[in-house]
ChimeraX commands (.cxc) that place a marker at each C-alpha (Angstrom):
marker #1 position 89.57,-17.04,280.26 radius 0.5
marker #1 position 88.01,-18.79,277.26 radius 0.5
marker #1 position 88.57,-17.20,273.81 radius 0.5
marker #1 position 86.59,-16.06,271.49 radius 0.5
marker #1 position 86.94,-15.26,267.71 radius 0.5
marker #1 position 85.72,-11.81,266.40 radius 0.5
marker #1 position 82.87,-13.22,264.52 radius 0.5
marker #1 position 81.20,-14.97,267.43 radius 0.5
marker #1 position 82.37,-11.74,269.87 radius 0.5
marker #1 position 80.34,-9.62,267.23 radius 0.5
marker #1 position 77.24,-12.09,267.55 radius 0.5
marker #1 position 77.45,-11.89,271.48 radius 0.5
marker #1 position 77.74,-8.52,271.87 radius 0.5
marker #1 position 74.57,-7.76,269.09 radius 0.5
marker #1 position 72.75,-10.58,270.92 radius 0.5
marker #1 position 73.78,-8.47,274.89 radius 0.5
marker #1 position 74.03,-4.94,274.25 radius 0.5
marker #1 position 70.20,-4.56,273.29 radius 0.5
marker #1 position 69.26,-6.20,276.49 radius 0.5
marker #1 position 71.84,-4.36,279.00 radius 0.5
marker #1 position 70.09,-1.10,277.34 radius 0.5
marker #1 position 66.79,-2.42,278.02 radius 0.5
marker #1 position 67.99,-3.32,281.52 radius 0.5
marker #1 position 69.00,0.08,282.31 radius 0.5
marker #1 position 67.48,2.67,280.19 radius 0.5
marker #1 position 64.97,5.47,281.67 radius 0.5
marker #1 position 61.38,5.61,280.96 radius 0.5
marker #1 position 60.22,9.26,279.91 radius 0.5
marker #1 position 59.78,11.12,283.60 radius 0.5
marker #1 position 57.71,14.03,283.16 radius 0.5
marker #1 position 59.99,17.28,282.81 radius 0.5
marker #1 position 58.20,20.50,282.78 radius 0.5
marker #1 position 54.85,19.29,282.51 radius 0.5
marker #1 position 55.65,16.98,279.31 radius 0.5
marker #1 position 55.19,13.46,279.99 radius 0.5
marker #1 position 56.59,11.07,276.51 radius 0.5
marker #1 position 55.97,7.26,275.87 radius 0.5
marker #1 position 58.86,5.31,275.70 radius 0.5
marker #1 position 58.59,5.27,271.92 radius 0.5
marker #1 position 58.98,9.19,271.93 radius 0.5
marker #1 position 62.00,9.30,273.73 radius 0.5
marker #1 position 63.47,6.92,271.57 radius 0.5
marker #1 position 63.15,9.09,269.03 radius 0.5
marker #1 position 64.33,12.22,270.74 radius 0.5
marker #1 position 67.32,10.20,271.29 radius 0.5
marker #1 position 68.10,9.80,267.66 radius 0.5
marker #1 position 67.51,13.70,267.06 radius 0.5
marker #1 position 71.17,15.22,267.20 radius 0.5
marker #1 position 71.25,18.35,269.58 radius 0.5
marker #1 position 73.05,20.39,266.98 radius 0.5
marker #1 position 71.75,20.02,263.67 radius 0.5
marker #1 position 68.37,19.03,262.13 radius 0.5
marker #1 position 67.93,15.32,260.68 radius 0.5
marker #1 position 65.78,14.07,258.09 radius 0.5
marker #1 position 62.89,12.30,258.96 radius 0.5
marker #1 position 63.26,9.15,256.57 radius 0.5
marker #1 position 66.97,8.87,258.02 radius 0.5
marker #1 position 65.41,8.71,261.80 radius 0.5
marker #1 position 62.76,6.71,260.83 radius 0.5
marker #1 position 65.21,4.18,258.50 radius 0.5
marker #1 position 67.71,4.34,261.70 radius 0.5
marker #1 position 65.01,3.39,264.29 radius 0.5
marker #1 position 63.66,0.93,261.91 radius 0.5
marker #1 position 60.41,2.50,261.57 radius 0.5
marker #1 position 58.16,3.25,258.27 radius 0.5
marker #1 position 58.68,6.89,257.30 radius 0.5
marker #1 position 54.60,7.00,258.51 radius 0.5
marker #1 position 54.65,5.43,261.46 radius 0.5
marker #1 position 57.75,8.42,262.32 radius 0.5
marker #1 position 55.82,10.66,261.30 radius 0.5
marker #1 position 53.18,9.88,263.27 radius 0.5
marker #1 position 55.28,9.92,266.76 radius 0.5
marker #1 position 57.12,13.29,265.24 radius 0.5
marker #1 position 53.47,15.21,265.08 radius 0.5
marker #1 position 53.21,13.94,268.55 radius 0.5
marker #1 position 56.74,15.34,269.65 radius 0.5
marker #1 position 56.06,18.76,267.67 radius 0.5
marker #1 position 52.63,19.32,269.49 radius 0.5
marker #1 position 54.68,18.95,273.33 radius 0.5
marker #1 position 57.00,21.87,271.86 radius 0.5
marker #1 position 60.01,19.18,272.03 radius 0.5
marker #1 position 60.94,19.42,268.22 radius 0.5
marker #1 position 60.38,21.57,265.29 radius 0.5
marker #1 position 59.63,19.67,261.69 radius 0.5
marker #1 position 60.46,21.65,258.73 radius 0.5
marker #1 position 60.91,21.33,255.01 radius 0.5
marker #1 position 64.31,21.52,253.79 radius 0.5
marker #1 position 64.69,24.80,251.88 radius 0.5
marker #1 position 67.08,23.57,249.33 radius 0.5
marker #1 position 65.06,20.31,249.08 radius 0.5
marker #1 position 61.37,20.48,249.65 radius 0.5
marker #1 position 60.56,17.32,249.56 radius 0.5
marker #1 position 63.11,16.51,252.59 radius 0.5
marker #1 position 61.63,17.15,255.94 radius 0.5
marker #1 position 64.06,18.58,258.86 radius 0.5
marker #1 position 63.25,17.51,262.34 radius 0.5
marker #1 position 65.45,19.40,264.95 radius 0.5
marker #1 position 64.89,19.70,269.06 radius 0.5
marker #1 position 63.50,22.52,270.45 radius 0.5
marker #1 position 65.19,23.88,273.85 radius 0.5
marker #1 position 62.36,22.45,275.74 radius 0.5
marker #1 position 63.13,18.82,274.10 radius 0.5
marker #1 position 66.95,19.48,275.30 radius 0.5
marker #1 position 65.81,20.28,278.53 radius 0.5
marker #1 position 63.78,17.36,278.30 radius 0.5
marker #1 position 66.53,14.89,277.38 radius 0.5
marker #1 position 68.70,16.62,280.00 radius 0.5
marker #1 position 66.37,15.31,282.64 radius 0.5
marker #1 position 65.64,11.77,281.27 radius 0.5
marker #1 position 69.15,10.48,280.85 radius 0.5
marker #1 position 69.24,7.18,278.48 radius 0.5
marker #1 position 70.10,4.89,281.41 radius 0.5
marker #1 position 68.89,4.84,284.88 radius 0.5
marker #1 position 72.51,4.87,287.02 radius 0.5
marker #1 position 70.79,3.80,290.49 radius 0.5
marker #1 position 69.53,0.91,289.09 radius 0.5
marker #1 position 72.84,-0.17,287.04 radius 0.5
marker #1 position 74.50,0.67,290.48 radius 0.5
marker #1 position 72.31,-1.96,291.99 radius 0.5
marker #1 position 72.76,-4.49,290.20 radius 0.5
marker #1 position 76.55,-3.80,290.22 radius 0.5
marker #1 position 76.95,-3.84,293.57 radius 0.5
marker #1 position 75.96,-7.81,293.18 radius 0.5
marker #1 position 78.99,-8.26,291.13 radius 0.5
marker #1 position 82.57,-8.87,292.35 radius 0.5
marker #1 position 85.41,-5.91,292.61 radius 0.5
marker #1 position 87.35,-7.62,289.95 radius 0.5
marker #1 position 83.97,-8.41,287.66 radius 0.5
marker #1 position 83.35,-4.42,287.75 radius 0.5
marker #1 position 86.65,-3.74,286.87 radius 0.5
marker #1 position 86.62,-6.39,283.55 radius 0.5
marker #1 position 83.25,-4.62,282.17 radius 0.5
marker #1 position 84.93,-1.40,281.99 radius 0.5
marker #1 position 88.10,-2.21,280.75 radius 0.5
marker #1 position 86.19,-4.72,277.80 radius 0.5
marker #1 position 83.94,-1.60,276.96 radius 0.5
marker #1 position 87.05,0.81,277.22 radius 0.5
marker #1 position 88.86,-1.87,274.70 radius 0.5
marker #1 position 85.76,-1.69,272.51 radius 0.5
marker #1 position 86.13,2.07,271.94 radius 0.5
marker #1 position 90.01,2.28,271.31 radius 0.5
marker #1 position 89.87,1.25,267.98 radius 0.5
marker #1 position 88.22,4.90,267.19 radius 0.5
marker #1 position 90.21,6.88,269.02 radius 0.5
marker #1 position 87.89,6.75,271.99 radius 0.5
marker #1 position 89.59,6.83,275.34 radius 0.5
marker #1 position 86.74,5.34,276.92 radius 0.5
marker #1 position 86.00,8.46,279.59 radius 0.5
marker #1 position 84.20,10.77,276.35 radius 0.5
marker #1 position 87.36,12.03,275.29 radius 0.5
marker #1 position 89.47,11.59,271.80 radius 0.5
marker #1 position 92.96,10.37,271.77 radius 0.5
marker link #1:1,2 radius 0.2
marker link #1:2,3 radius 0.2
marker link #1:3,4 radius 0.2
marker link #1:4,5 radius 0.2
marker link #1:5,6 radius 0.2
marker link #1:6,7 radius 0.2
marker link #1:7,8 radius 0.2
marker link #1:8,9 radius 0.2
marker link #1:9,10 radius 0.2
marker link #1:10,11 radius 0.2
marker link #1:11,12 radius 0.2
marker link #1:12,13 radius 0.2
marker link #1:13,14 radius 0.2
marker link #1:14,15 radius 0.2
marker link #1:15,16 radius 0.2
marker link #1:16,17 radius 0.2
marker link #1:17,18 radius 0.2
marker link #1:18,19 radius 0.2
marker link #1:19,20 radius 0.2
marker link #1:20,21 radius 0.2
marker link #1:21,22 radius 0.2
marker link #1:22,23 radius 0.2
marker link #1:23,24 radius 0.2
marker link #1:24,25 radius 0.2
marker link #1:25,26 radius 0.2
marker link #1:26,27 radius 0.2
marker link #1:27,28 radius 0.2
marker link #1:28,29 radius 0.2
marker link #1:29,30 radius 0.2
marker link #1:30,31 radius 0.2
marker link #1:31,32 radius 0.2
marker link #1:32,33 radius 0.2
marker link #1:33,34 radius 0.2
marker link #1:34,35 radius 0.2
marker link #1:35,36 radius 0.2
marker link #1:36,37 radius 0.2
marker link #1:37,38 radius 0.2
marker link #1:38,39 radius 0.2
marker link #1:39,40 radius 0.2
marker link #1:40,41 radius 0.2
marker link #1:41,42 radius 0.2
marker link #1:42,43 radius 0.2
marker link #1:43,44 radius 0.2
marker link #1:44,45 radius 0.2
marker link #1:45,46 radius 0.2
marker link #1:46,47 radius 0.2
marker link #1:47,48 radius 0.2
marker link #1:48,49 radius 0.2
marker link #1:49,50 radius 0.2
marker link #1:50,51 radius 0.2
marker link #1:51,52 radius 0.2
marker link #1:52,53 radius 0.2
marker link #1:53,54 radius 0.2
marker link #1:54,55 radius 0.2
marker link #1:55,56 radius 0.2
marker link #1:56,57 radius 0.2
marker link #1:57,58 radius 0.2
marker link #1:58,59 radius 0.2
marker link #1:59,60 radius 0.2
marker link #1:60,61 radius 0.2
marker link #1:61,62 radius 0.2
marker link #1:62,63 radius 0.2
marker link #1:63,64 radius 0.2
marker link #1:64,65 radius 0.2
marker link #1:65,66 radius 0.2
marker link #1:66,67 radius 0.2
marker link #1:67,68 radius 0.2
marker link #1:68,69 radius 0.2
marker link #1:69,70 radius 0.2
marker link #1:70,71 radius 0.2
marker link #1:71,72 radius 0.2
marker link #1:72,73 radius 0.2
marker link #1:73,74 radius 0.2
marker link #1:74,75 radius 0.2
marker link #1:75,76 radius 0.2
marker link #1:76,77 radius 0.2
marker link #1:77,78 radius 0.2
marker link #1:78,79 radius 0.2
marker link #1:79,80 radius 0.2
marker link #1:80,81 radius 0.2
marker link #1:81,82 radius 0.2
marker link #1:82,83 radius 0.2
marker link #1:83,84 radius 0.2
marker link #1:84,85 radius 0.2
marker link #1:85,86 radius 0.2
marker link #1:86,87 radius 0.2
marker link #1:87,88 radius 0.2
marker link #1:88,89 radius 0.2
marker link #1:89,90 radius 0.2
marker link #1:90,91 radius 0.2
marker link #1:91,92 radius 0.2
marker link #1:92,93 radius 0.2
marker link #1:93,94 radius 0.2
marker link #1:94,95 radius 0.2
marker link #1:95,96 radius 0.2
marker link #1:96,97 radius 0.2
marker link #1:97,98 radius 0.2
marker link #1:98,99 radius 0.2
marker link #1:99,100 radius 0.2
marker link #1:100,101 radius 0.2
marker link #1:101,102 radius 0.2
marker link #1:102,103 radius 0.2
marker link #1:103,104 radius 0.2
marker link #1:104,105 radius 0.2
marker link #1:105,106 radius 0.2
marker link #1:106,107 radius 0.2
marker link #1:107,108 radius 0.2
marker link #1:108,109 radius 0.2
marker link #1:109,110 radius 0.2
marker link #1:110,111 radius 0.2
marker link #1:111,112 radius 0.2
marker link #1:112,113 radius 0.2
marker link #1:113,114 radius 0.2
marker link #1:114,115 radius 0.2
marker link #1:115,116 radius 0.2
marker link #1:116,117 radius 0.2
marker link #1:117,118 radius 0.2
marker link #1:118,119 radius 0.2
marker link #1:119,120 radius 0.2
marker link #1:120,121 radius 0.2
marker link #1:121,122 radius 0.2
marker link #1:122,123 radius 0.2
marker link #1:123,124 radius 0.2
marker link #1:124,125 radius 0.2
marker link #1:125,126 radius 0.2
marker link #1:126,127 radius 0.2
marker link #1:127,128 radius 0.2
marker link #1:128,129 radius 0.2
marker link #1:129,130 radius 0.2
marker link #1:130,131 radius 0.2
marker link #1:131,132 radius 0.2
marker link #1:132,133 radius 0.2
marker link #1:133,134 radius 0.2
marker link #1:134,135 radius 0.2
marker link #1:135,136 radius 0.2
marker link #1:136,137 radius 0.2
marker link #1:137,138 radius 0.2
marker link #1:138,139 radius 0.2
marker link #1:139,140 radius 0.2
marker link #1:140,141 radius 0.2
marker link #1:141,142 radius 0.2
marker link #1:142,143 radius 0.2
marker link #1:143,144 radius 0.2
marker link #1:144,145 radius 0.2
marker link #1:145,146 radius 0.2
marker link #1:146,147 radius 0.2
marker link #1:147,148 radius 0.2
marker link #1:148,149 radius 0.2
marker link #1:149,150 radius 0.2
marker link #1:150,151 radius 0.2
marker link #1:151,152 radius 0.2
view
């Protein structure tokens, strides 16, 4: 197997892993009525289940002016799927945090789509399968990460 130094590895992978996830990743399926662009569930994805985040750090993580979130947050708070919110101990600060209908929502529009990532593994090799999980697994030890969700 050819090697490869970390620098180029690091290159590779930020050139790959954007295009495996657009490869594999689920479109917004209607659940419960509430249909989402692609845009929206982007940022729903961003929007921790457990504790609000400020808009300008979701819009500065997605890459997006702190309008143009705002814009697609109005969106998500008129389909009941988040709450926005001023920060009481900062008001200028604004909170976004899901709503139980935008868990449900995420619940039912996982990030990838496994039947078609099953498809297009079943074209590779016994032995190729095997390599991509133990490269990925390799990828998370270095934080503790056993590769299966669980810390070491």
């Amino acid at each position: 197997m050819k090697t490869v130094d970390a620098k180029t590895c690091a290159r590779q992978l930020a050139a790959l892993l954007p295009r495996v996830y657009y490869r594999f990743r689920t479109w917004g399926t209607p659940v419960g009525g509430v249909s989402v662009t692609e845009h929206g569930v982007d940022v729903l994805r961003h929007v921790p289940e457990e504790e609000p985040v400020r808009l300008g750090g979701l819009a500065e993580h997605l890459m997006l002016s702190k309008g143009a979130a705002s814009v697609m947050v109005k969106k998500l708070v008129r389909a009941g799927l988040v709450d926005r919110r001023r920060n009481p101990e900062n008001e200028r600060e604004v909170q976004i945090r899901l709503t139980p209908r935008g868990v449900r929502f995420l619940k039912g529009n996982p990030a990838l789509d496994g039947r078609r990532m099953v498809n297009y593994l079943r074209r590779l090799s016994a032995a190729e399968r095997a390599r991509i999980v133990e490269a990925l697994r390799a990828l998370l030890r270095p934080d503790g990460d056993d590769g299966r969700g669980r810390r070491r």
